[in-house]
C-alpha positions as CSV (number, residue, x, y, z in Angstrom):
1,X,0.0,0.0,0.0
2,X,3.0,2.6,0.7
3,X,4.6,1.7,-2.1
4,X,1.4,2.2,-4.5
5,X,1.0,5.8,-2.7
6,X,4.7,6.4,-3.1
7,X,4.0,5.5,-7.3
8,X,1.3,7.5,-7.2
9,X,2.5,10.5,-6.2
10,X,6.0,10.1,-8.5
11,X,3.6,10.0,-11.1
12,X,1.8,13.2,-10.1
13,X,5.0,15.2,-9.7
14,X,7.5,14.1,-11.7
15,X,5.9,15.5,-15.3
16,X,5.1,18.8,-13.3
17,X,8.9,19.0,-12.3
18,X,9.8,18.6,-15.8
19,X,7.4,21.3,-16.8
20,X,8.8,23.7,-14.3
21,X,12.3,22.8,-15.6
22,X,11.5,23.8,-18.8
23,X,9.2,27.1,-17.8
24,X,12.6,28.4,-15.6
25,X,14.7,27.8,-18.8
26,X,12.8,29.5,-20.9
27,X,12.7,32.4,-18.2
28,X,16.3,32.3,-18.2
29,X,16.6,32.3,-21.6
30,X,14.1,35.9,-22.0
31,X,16.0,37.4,-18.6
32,X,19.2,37.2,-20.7
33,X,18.0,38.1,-24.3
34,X,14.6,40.1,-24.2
35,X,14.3,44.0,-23.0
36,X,11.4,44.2,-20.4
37,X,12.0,40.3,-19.0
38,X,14.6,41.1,-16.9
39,X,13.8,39.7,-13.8
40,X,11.0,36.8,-15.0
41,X,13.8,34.0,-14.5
42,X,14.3,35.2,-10.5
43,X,10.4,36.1,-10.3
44,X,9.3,32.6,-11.9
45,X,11.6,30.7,-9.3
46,X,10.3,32.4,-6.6
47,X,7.0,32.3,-7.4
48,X,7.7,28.6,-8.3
49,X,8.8,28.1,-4.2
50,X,5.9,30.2,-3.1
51,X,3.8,27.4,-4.7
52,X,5.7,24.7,-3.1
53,X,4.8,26.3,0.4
54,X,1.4,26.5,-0.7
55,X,1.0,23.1,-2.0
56,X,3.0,21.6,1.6
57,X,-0.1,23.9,3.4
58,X,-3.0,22.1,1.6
59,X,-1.4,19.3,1.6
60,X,-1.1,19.1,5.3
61,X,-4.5,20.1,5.9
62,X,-7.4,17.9,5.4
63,X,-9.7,18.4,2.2
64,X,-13.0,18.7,4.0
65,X,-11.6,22.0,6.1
66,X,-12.0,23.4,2.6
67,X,-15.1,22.8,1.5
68,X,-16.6,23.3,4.7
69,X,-15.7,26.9,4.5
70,X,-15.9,27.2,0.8
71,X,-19.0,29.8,0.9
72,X,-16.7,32.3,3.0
73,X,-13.7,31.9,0.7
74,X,-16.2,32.9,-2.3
75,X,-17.5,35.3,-0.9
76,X,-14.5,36.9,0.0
77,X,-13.1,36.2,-3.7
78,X,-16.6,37.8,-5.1
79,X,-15.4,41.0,-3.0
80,X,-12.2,41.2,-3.9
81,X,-13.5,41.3,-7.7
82,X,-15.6,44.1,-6.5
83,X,-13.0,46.0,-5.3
84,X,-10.9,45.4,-7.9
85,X,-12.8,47.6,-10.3
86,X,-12.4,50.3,-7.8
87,X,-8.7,49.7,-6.8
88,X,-7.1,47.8,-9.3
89,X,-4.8,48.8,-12.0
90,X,-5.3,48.7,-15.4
91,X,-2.4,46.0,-17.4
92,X,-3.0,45.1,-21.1
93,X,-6.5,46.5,-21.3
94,X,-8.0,44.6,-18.1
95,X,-8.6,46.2,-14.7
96,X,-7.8,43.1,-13.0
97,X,-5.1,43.3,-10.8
98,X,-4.0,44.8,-7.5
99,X,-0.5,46.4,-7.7
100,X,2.0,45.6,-4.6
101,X,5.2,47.3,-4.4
102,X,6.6,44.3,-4.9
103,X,4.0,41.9,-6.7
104,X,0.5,41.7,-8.6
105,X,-2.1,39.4,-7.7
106,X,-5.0,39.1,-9.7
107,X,-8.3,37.9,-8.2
108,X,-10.1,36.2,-11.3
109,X,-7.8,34.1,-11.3
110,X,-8.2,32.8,-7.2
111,X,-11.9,32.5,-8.0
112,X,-11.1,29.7,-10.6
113,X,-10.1,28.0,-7.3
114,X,-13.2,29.4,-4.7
115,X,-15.6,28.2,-7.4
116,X,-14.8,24.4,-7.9
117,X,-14.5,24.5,-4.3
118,X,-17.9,25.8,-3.7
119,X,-19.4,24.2,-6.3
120,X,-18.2,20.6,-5.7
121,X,-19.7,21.8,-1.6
122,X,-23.3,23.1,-3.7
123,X,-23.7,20.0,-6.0
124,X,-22.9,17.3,-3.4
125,X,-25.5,18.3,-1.0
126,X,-28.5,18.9,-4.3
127,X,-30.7,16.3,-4.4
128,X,-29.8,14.0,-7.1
129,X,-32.6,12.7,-9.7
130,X,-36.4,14.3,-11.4
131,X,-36.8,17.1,-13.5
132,X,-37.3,19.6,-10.4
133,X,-34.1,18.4,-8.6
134,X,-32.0,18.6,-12.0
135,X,-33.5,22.2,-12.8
136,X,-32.7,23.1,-9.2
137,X,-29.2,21.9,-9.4
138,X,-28.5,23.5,-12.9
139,X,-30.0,27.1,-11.5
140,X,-27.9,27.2,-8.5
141,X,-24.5,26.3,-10.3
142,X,-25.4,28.7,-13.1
143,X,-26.2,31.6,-10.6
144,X,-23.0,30.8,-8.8
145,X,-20.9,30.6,-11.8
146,X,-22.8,33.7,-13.2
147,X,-21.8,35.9,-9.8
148,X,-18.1,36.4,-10.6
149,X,-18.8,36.1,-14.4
150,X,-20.5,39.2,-13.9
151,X,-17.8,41.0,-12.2
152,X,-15.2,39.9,-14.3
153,X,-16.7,40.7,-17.6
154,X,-16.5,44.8,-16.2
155,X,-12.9,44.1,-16.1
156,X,-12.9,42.5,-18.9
157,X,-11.5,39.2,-18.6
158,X,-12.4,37.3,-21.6
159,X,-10.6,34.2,-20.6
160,X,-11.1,33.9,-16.6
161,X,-15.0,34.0,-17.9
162,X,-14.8,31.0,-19.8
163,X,-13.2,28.9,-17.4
164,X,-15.5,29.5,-14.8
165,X,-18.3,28.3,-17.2
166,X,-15.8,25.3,-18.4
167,X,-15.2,24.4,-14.7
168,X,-19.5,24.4,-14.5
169,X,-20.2,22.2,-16.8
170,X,-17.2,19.8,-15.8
171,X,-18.8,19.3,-12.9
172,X,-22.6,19.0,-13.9
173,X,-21.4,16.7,-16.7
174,X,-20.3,14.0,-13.7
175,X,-23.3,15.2,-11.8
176,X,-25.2,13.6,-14.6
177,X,-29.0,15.6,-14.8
178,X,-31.0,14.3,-17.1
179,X,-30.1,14.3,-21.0
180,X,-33.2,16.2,-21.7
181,X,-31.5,19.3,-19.5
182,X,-28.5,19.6,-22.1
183,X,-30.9,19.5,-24.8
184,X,-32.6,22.3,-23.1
185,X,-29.3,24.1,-22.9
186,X,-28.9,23.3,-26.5
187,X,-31.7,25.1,-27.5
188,X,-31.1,28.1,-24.9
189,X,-27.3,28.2,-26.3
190,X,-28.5,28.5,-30.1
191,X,-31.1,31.0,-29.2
192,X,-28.7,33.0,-27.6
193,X,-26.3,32.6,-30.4
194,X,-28.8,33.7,-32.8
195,X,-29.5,36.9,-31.0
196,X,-25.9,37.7,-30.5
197,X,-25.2,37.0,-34.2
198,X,-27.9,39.0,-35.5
199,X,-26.9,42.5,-33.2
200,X,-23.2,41.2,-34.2
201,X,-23.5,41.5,-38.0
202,X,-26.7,43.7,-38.4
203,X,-26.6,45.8,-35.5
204,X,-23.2,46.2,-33.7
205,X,-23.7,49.6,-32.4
206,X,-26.4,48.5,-29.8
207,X,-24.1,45.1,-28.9
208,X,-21.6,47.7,-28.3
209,X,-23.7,49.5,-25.9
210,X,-25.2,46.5,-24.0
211,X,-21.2,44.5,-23.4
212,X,-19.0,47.5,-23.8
213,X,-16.1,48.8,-26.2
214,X,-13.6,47.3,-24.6
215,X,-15.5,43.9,-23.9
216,X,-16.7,44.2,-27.8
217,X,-13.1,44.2,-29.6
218,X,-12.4,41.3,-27.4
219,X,-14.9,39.4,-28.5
220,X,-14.7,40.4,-32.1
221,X,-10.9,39.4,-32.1
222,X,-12.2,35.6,-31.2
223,X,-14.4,36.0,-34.0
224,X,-12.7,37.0,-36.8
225,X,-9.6,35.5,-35.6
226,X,-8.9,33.0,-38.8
227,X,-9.3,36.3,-40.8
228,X,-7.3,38.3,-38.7
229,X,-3.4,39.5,-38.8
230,X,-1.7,39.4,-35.7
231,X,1.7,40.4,-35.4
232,X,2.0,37.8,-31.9
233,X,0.8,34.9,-34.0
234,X,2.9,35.5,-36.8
235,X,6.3,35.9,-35.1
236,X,4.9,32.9,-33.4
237,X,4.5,30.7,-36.4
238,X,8.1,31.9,-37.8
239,X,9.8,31.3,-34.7
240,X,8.4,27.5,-34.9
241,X,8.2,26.9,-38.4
242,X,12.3,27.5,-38.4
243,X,12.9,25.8,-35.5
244,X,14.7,22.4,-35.4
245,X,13.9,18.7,-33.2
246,X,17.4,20.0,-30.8
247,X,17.1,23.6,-31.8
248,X,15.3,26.5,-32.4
249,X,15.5,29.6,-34.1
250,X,15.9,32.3,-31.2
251,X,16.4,35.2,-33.0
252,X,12.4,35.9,-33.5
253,X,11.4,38.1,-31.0
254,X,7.4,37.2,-30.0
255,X,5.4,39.8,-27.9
256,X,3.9,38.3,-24.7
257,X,6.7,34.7,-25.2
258,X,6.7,34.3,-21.2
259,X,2.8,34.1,-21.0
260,X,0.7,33.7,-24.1
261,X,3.0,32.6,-26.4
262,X,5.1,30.2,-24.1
263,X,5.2,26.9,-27.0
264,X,6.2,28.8,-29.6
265,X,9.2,30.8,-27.3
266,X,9.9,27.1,-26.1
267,X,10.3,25.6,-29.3
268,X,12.3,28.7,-30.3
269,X,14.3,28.4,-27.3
270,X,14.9,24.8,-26.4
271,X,13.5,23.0,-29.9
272,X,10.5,20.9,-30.9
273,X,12.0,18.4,-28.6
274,X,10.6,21.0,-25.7
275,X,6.9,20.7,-27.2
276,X,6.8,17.2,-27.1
277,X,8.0,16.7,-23.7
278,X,5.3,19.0,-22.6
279,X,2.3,17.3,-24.6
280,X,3.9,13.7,-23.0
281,X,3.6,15.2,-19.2
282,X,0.2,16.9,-20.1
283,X,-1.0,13.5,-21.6
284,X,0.5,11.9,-18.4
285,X,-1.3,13.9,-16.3
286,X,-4.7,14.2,-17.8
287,X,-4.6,10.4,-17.6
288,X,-3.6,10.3,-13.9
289,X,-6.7,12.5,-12.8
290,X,-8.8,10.9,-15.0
291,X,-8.1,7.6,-13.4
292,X,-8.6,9.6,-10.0
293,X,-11.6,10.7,-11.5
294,X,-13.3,7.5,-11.8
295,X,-11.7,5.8,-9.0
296,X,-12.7,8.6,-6.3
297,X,-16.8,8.1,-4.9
298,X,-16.6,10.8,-2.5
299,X,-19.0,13.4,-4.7
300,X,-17.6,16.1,-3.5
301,X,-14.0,15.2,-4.5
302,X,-15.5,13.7,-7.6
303,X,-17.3,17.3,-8.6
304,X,-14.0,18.8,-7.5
305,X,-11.6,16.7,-9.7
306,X,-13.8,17.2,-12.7
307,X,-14.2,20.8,-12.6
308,X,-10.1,20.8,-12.1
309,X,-10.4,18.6,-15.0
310,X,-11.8,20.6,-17.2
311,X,-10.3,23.5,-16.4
312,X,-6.7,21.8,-16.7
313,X,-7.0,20.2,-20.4
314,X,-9.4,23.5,-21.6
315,X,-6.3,25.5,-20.8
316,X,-3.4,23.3,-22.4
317,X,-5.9,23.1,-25.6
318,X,-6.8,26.4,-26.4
319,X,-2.9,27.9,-25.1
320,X,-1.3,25.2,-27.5
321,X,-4.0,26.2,-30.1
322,X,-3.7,29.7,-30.0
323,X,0.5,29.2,-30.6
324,X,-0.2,27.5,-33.6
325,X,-2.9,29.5,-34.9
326,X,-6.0,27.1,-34.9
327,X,-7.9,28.8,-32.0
328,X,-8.3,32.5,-30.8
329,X,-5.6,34.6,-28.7
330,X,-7.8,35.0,-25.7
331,X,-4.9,35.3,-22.7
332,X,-4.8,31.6,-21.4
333,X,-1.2,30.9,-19.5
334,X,-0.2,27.2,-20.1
335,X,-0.4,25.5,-16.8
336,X,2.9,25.1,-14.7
337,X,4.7,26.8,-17.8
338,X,3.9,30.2,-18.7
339,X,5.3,32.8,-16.0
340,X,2.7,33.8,-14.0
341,X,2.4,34.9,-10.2
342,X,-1.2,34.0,-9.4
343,X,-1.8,31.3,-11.7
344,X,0.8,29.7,-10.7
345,X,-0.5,29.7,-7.0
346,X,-3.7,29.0,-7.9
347,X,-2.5,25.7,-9.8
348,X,-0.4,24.5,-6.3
349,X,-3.9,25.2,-4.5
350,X,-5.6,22.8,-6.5
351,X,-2.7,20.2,-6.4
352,X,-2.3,20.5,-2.8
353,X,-6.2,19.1,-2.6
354,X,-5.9,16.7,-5.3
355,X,-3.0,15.4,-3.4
356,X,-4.4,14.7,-0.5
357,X,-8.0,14.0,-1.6
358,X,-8.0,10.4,-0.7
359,X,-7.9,11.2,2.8
C-alpha cells in the first residue's frame, strides 16, 4: 500500500517537475535576451517556491476544512472582484489586478479556485434525480458561476470567464442531470447565439452599448480571428516553423513569449523536442486525474476533480491552439509553464487538494 501511494505521487510530480524545468529555462533564456523580462527567471523561481509552500499547506490540511468553508472563501473572492474595479490597476487593457510594491495578484484568477470549491460543496448536497431536482441543481450552479462572471466581464476578462463556465459544466457533466436538461441548454445556447449573431453583423452599435467597447473588440478578435493579422501569431508561427527537433531559431522576437506565447518561445528556445516533452507530461497527467476521477466516490471530491479537470485540459488546448494559430488569442497561461504569479499559485492550490484528496 506505501509503495502504491509512493508510485502515485512520482507520477503526479514528476511531469510537473519537468514542466517547471522547462518554464525556468525559458525564463532564463528571455532574462538574458529580451528588453522588459529582466527579472521573470528570478520572479518565476520564486514564485515557483511560493507554490511549493502553498501546496505543503494544503497538503497538510485535510480536504473537507475546505469545502466546509468554501462559501466564505467565495464570498471573500466575489469581493475582492468588486474592489478590484475600484482599486485595481489597469495591465494590457484589463482592470484586473491589485498592484503591490513588490507583486501583482489578480483575483479572477483565485476565483477559478473558490468556485470548484464551492461548487463541488453546492452540487454534493443537491438532491440528485427528477426534473425539479436537476433544474434546481442546474439554476444554482449557473447563478454561482454567473456571480463572478458578472464582475469579471466589467474588467474584462475574456478568458477567466470561460473557465468559470468550463469548470460548470465539468462538474454537472459527472453530476449527470437528465439528458433532456442539455438538450434544453442546446436550445437556450442557439437561441442566444442567434440573437448575438444577428446585433453582431446587423446591428453592432447596440451590442456595443449593451457589453462594452472594450468587452466588444475582445470578442470580435475571437471572432474574426482565422481572418485576422496578428503580429503575436505571426512571429509565433516563424519562430516555430524555423525551429529544429534540438534547436530552435531564437532570434524571432514574440510579444507576450513568457505568458501567451510560451510553446512557440519554447520551441524557439529549447527546440521541438521542448513541445513534445510537454504534450507527454500533459497527456501523463490528464490520464492520472482521469483515473482519479473515476476511482474517487466521494462526490464532492468527484465534482472537484472534474471541474479541475476541465479547467486543466481547456487551458493546455486552447494555449497550444492559440500558438499555432488554430484557436483564438484570448490570454490563457499554459499550466505550470507560462510565467505567471497568481496562476501559478492558484494551480499549487488545486494540487495541494488533489493530493491529498483520498484522505
Amino acid at each position: 500500500m506505501k509503495k502504491k501511494k509512493i508510485l502515485d505521487k512520482f507520477i503526479l510530480f514528476v511531469p510537473i517537475l519537468i514542466l517547471l524545468t522547462i518554464s525556468l529555462l525559458n525564463m532564463y533564456y528571455v532574462s538574458k535576451n529580451m528588453s522588459g523580462y529582466e527579472n521573470y527567471f528570478f520572479k518565476q523561481t520564486l514564485w515557483f517556491c511560493l507554490g511549493f509552500v502553498v501546496l505543503i499547506f494544503f497538503f497538510i490540511i485535510k480536504p473537507k476544512i475546505f469545502f466546509r468553508y468554501s462559501k466564505y472563501f467565495y464570498l471573500i473572492n466575489v469581493i475582492l472582484l468588486i474592489l478590484v474595479l475600484f482599486f485595481g490597476t489597469t495591465i494590457n487593457g484589463s482592470k484586473a489586478w491589485f498592484n503591490f510594491k513588490y507583486f501583482s495578484f489578480q483575483p479572477s484568477e483565485l476565483m477559478k479556485f473558490s468556485l470548484a470549491l464551492y461548487l463541488s460543496e453546492v452540487l454534493a448536497k443537491c438532491k440528485h434525480g427528477g426534473i425539479k431536482n436537476d433544474f434546481k441543481t442546474i439554476l444554482k450552479a449557473l447563478f454561482i458561476t454567473l456571480i463572478p462572471s458578472l464582475f469579471v466581464f466589467l474588467e474584462p476578462d475574456t478568458g477567466a470567464i470561460i473557465i468559470y463556465f468550463i469548470i460548470m459544466i465539468g462538474m454537472i457533466l459527472v453530476y449527470k442531470v437528465h439528458f433532456r436538461w442539455y438538450i434544453i441548454l442546446g436550445v437556450v445556447l442557439a437561441i442566444f447565439i442567434g440573437i448575438f449573431g444577428y446585433l453582431y453583423f446587423f446591428n453592432q452599435d447596440l451590442l456595443i452599448d449593451m457589453i462594452g467597447t472594450s468587452f466588444f473588440y475582445r470578442v470580435d478578435r475571437i471572432l474574426t480571428f482565422v481572418n485576422q493579422d496578428s503580429f503575436q501569431l505571426d512571429r509565433a508561427l516563424i519562430s516555430i516553423g524555423t525551429s529544429t527537433l534540438f534547436g530552435g531559431s531564437n532570434g524571432v522576437y514574440i510579444p507576450e513569449a513568457p505568458t501567451d506565447f510560451i510553446v512557440a518561445l519554447s520551441i524557439s528556445n529549447l527546440g521541438i523536442i521542448s513541445f513534445i516533452i510537454i504534450l507527454i507530461c500533459f497527456f501523463v497527467l490528464d490520464f492520472y486525474f482521469f483515473i482519479k476521477l473515476f476511482k474517487i466516490n466521494n462526490k464532492k471530491n468527484k465534482y472537484f476533480i472534474a471541474g479541475f479537470l476541465a479547467m486543466f485540459i481547456f487551458a493546455q488546448i486552447e494555449n497550444i491552439g492559440m500558438n499555432l494559430g488554430i484557436f483564438p488569442i484570448i490570454g490563457l497561461p499554459l499550466p505550470f509553464v507560462s510565467y505567471g504569479g497568481t496562476n501559478i499559485i492558484v494551480y499549487f492550490m488545486f494540487l495541494g487538494i488533489l493530493a491529498n484528496i483520498e484522505k
